[in-house]
Every structure is written in structure tokens, then in C-alpha cells.
N, C-alpha and C positions, 0 to 999 in steps of 0.2 A: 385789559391794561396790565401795566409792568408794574411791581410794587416790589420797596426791600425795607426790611425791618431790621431793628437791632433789637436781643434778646438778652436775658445775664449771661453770663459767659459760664455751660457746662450744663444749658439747657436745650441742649440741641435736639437730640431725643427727644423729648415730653413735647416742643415745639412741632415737630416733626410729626406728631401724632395728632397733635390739637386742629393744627392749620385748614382743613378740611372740614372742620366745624364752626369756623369761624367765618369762614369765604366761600366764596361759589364759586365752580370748574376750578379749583386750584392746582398747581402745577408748580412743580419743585424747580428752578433752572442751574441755582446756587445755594450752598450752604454751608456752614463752617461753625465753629462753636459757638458766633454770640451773634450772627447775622445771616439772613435769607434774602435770597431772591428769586422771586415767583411772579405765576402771572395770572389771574382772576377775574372775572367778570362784576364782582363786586365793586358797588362804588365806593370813592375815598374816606366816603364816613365812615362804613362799614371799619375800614382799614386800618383806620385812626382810632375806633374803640378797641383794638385790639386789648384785652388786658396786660399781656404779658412782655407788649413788645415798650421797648423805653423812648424808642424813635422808629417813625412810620413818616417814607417818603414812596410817592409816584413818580418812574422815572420820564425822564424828557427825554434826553438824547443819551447815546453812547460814542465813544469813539477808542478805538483799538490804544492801549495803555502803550507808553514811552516816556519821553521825559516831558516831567510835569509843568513846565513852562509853556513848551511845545502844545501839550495836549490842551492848555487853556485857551492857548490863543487859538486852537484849532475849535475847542466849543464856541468859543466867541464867534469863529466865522460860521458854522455852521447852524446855529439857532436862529429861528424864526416864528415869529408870533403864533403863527395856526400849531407851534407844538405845546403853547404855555397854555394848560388845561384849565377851567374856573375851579379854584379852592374850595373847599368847604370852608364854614365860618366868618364874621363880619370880611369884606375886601379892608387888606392891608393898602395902607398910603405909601409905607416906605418897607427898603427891603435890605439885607445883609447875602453876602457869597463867604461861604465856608468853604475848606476843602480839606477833606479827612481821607488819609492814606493809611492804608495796613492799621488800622483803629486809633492813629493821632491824627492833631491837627497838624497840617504841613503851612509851609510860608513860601508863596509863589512870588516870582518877580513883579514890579511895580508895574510895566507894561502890561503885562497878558491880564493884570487883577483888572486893571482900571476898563481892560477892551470889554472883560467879560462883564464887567458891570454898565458901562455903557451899552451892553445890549441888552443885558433883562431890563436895562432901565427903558430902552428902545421900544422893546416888546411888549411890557407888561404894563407904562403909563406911570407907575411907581420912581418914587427918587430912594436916593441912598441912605440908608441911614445905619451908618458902622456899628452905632451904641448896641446894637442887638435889636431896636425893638422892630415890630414887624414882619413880613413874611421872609424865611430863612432860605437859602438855594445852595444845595450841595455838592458839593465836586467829589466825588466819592470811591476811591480804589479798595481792593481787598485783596489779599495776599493770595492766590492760584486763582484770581479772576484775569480772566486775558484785556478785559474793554474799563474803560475809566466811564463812572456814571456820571451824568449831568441832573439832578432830581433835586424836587420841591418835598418842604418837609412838612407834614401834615401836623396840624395842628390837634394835639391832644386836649380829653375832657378835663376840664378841673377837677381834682381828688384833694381830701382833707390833707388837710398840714402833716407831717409826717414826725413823730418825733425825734431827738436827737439818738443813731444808733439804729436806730428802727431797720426793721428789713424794706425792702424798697417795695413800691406797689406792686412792680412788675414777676418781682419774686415771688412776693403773698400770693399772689393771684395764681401764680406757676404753681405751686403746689398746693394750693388748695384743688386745683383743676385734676391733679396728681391723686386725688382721692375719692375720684368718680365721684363727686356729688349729686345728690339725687336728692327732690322736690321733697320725701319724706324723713330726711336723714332727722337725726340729734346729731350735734357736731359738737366736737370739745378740743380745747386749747387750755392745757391743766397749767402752760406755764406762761401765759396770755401776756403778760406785761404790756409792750405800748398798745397790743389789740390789733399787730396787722392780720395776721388772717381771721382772726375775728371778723375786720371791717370789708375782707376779701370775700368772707364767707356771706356774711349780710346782705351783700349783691345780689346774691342766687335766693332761688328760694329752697327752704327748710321748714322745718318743723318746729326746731329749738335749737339756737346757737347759744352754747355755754361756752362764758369767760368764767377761767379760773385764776388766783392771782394771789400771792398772799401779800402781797405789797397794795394793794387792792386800794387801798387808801390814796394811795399817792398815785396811782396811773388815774382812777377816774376820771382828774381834771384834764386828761390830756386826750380823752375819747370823747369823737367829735360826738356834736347833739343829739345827729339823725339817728347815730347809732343808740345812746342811751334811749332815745325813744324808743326804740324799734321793740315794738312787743317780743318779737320771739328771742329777746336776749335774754340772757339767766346770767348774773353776776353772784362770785363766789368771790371769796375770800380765804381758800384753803388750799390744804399742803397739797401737792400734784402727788406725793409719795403713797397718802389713806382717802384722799379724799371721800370721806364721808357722807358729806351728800347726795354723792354720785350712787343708783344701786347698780347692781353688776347686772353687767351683759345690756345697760342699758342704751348705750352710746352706738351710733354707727359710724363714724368717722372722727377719726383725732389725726388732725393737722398742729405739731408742734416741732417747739424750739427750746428742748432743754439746755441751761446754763452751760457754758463749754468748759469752764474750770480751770481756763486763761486769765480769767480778768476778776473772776469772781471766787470767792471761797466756799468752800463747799463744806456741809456736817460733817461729812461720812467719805474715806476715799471714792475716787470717780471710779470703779469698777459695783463697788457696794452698790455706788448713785443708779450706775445704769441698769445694775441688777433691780432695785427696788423700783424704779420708774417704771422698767419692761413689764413687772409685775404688774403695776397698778393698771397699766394701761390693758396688758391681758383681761383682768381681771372686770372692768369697766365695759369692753367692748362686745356687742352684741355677737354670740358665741356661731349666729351663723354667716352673718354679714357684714360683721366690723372689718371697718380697714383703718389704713392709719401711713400718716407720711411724716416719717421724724429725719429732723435736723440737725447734726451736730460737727461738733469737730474734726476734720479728717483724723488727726490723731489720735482722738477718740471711738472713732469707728469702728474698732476689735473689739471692744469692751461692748457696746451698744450691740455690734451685732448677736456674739456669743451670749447677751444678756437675753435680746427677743425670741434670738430662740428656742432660749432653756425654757422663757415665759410661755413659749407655745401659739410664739407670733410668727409666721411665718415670713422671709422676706423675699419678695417676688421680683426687685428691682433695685440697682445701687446705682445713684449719680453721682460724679464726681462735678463739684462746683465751685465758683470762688466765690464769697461772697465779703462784698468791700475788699477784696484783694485776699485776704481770708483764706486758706484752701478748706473743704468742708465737703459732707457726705450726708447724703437724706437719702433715705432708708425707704421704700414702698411696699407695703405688702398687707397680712389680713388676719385674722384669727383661723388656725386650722381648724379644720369643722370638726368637732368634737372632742378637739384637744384642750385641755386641760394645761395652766402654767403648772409646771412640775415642780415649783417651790410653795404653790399656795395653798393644796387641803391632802390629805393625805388617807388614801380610802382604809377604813377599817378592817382590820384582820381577816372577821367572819365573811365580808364582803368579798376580799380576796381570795379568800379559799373556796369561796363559791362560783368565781369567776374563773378559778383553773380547774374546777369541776367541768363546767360548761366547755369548757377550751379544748379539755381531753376528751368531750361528748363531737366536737363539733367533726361532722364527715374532713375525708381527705386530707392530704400529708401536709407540715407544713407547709414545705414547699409554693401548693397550693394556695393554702390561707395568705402568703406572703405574696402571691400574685393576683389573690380579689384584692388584698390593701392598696400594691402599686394603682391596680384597675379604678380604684376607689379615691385615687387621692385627689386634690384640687389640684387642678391646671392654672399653669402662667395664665394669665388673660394677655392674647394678644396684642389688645392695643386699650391701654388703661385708661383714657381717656374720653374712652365712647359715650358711655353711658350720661345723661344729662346736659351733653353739648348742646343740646336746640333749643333747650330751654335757659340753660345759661346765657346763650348769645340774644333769645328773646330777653330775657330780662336785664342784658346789659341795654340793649336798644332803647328799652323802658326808661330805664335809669338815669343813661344821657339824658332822655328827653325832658 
């Protein structure tokens, strides 16, 4: 079957990688910054738990794109009940026709609207119902697609309330995925506030998912039950900068959103900030396997990156994204293996002078030694996504259920 999603807009990458773990025989036919279209063996449930996608339809029919009156009245004639597939989820009584061009909504003439609603009404047994509620039917163009799509839109799981601001589900879920999760991580989110990848992270399984937060008082009330219950949560109350009850090198994964320094005031200028965060976060992260997916300001981006790397964070991957309209950049990458952040201990003299003893002991030119490092150093990971996908997509199936 034919399926097309919509994704946030500058995740097309990370999508691109994920897809494959989520579906069976999947197969790329279209794809563009914040929408795909593919084709799967998986059924619509499947399609519909996607996490990352914000809208999942199965398509019906096609027909070659022109002008959009034309092409409706031409879906109208061409639709026939053996294409209208069974939905997942309760049967809808009544139904609505959307038609969404180059990612707005368009306004088609009164004729071709009423023919094509007369036929899904034809087909499918269901009456009209404009208000919204009930099953949705899309009329669907996209900008270098040659064919107008005619598709049902799948109905997605219910997910807690979201707070005002908050990043969207579809995002959390994106970047948490962005940091290879795996069944025995600790995960940390030093600047947690409303808890979405927190409540992204809680899905999968883990080890220990720590919320950190110094406002911690006041988000509480707004994280849902299941999550407060949820044993493997560790709620903190402290500064993302020392966090103290974090010991070092303990953490495997930090998925965060520090402050962008628009909307909010900051201690310490934003370069200091990103210096000290990059710190904290080296400092915390397990020295052979930490990784870490940070979020921040596009305009802030030079600072953040120049910062992780002085910290001795390596960064393997840059997105460019929008978020709420926002332009913005998250950062993917890991602890270099036996790097040390270069602003946090400083080895002792006697130390060092023992270590250019050894150095001027050690065989071969440098030359040489500078090509066992290259030999030695950690690789891109081709496709960052891999590791934990079957067991994610098992325990989202869980989850729904």
C-alpha cells in the first residue's frame, strides 16, 4: 500500500533513516523537507503510530496535477468504492474533504467540492459533516510532485496534553530517536521544563530517565500521571550548569533544549552559557558511549558548536530546522573516546613530564603516531538511527495498546 506522511519541517534526514524501522518493505517514491511518500506492506496501524510523523494518510487514487477545479471534478469521477480501504479505529458516521496544496490549505469552486463530496458520501455510506468531526479526506499537491493525491487520513493515538510552548510530539519523539536509544541507557534532559522528551523518552525502554529542572516546582503540575508514576523517573531540581547529583561519566544519552536567549534572560553572556553547559554535559556523559542531541537557536549555533567541541564533545551531525516557525539547529554527536573537556581538570606537572618521557620512548616518527590516531579515531556512524529501532517500534505497539 501507498502511504504519505507529514514530518516537522528540516527533518528529513533523521526521517529518512528512521523509515525502515518502523515499516515493512519500505520504499521512498517522494520526499521533500516535511513530507514523504512511500510504499509498505505494513498495515495502517502500523502507519499511524508513527511517532514522528504529525499526519499519516493511505493513498486512494491519483491523478496527473493541473488546475485544481479540474482535478477535483476529475477525482470525483473517477472514485469507486472497492478503492475506499476499512480504517483503523471506531467507523466514522460523518466525514469532511480537505485540500492542501504546496502545504496550505486551498479553496476549490463550489461545484467540483459538492461532486467530490457526493461521491465519498456515495462510497463510503457516511454523510457530511463540515464542522470537522469525523473521518478527514485529502486532496493533496506538493511542490515537484507531478500527480494530485486523493487520500484518507489516519487517525492518530491519543498523547498527553501538551503544554503551552512545548515542543511538539512529533519533534520529541524525532530527536530522541536521534540518540540511538538503547534498552540500557540513563537518559538526561538537564533543562527538562514542560518534560517533552522526557515523556518521548518513557515510551522506549530504559534504565533511568532523569528530569532535570530548576523550576521543578512549577512544571510538576503539568507532567502527565503515567509519567510521574513511572519508576524509572528520577526528578531533580537543579542547575543544568553543576549538577550535582549527577556523578560523571554516568549518563548515556542527553537529549536537550537549552534556553535560546530570545525570550528568556540569561546569568552569564550566551557564549559563557554554551561554554558552561558543553562542560557540564561532557563532564556527565558516559566517557565511552555518551551521546547527546542538543537543541538550540540557529543564531546561536557558533557558540554552542565551538563550545562542544572545546568540551571534547564531538559533533557527528547538524540539522537545520524550524521549529514553530523558529529557525533552529540540533547538534548530534558523542563523547570522543578518551577525550577529556579541555576546560575541566588539568593534569599535574609531574604527570606531564612523564608523559613526554613516554612520548619520546614511543617507536616511529611522528608522522607515524599521527597516523595510528587518524587509524584510531571514532567514525561518523552511518546511519544514526539504527541501533534500538525494533525494540522502540515494539514498545510503541505496546503502548498504543
Amino acid at each position: 500500500m501507498r502511504y504519505f506522511i507529514q514530518y516537522p519541517a528540516g527533518t528529513s534526514e533523521l526521517v529518512a533513516d528512521a523509515m525502515s524501522h518502523f515499516v515493512d518493505d519500505f520504499r521512498a517514491e517522494y520526499q521533500d523537507d516535511s513530507a514523504m511518500l512511500f510504499s509498505s506492506s505494513s498495515p495502517m496501524e502500523r502507519v499511524a503510530d508513527i511517532p514522528f510523523a504529525k499526519n499519516a494518510f493511505a493513498v486512494i487514487s491519483e491523478i496527473r496535477r493541473g488546475d485544481i477545479n479540474a482535478n477535483v471534478a476529475q477525482l470525483a469521477g473517477s472514485l469507486k468504492k472497492s478503492q475506499f480501504p476499512p480504517l483503523p479505529g471506531p467507523r466514522a458516521r460523518g466525514f469532511r474533504v480537505m485540500v492542501h496544496i504546496d502545504g496550505e490549505l486551498a479553496s476549490v469552486a463550489g461545484a467540483p467540492k459538492r461532486e467530490i463530496e457526493r461521491t465519498v458520501s456515495a462510497c463510503t455510506g457516511m454523510r457530511l459533516e463540515p464542522s470537522g468531526r469525523g473521518q478527514e479526506y485529502w486532496v493533496i499537491g506538493r511542490l515537484d510532485m507531478r500527480d494530485l493525491m486523493f487520500c484518507a487520513r489516519l487517525p492518530k493515538p491519543a498523547r498527553p496534553k501538551k503544554a503551552r510552548g512545548a515542543l511538539s510530539h512529533e519533534l520529541s519523539s524525532m530527536l530522541v530517536l536521534a540518540s540511538e536509544p538503547r534498552p540500557e541507557d540513563t537518559f538526561l534532559d538537564p533543562f527538562a521544563g514542560s518534560g517533552s522528551f522526557v515523556v518521548a523518552r518513557l515510551s522506549l525502554p530504559a534504565r533511568e530517565v532523569v528530569y532535570s529542572d530548576l523550576d521543578l516546582a512549577d512544571h510538576r503540575e503539568l507532567l502527565p500521571g503515567e509519567v510521574l508514576r513511572d519508576r524509572r523517573l528520577r526528578l531533580l531540581d537543579e542547575d543544568a550548569m553543576d549538577l550535582p547529583s549527577v556523578p560523571d561519566g554516568s549518563v548515556d544519552a542527553v537529549v536537550t533544549d537549552p534556553p535560546w536567549g530570545e525570550h528568556e534572560e540569561l546569568p552569564v553572556p550566551y557564549e559563557e552559557f554554551a561554554r558552561t553547559t558543553a562542560l557540564s554535559l561532557a563532564r556527565v556523559l558516559n566517557p565511552a558511549k555518551g551521546r547527546y542531541v542538543l537543541l538550540c537557536a540557529r543564531r546561536g549555533a557558533p557558540a554552542f558548536e565551538a563550545a562542544l567541541t572545546e568540551a571534547g564533545l564531538a559533533v557527528r551531525q547538524t540539522h537545520e530546522i524550524l521549529v514553530n516557525g523558529h529557525p533552529a539547529t540540533v547538534f548530534v554527536g558523542d563523547r570522543r573516546t578518551g577525550t577529556e573537556p579541555s576546560q575541566q581538570t588539568e593534569r599535574p606537572r609531574a604527570s606531564q613530564e612523564s608523559q613526554e618521557s613516554q612520548d619520546s620512548q614511543e617507536p616511529g616518527t611522528p608522522q607515524d603516531r599521527q597516523g595510528s590516531e587518524r587509524r584510531q579515531a571514532p567514525r561518523t556512524p552511518a546511519k544514526p538511527l539504527l541501533i534500538g529501532m525494533g525494540t522502540y517500534r515494539r514498545s510503541l505497539n505496546r503502548f498504543s495498546r
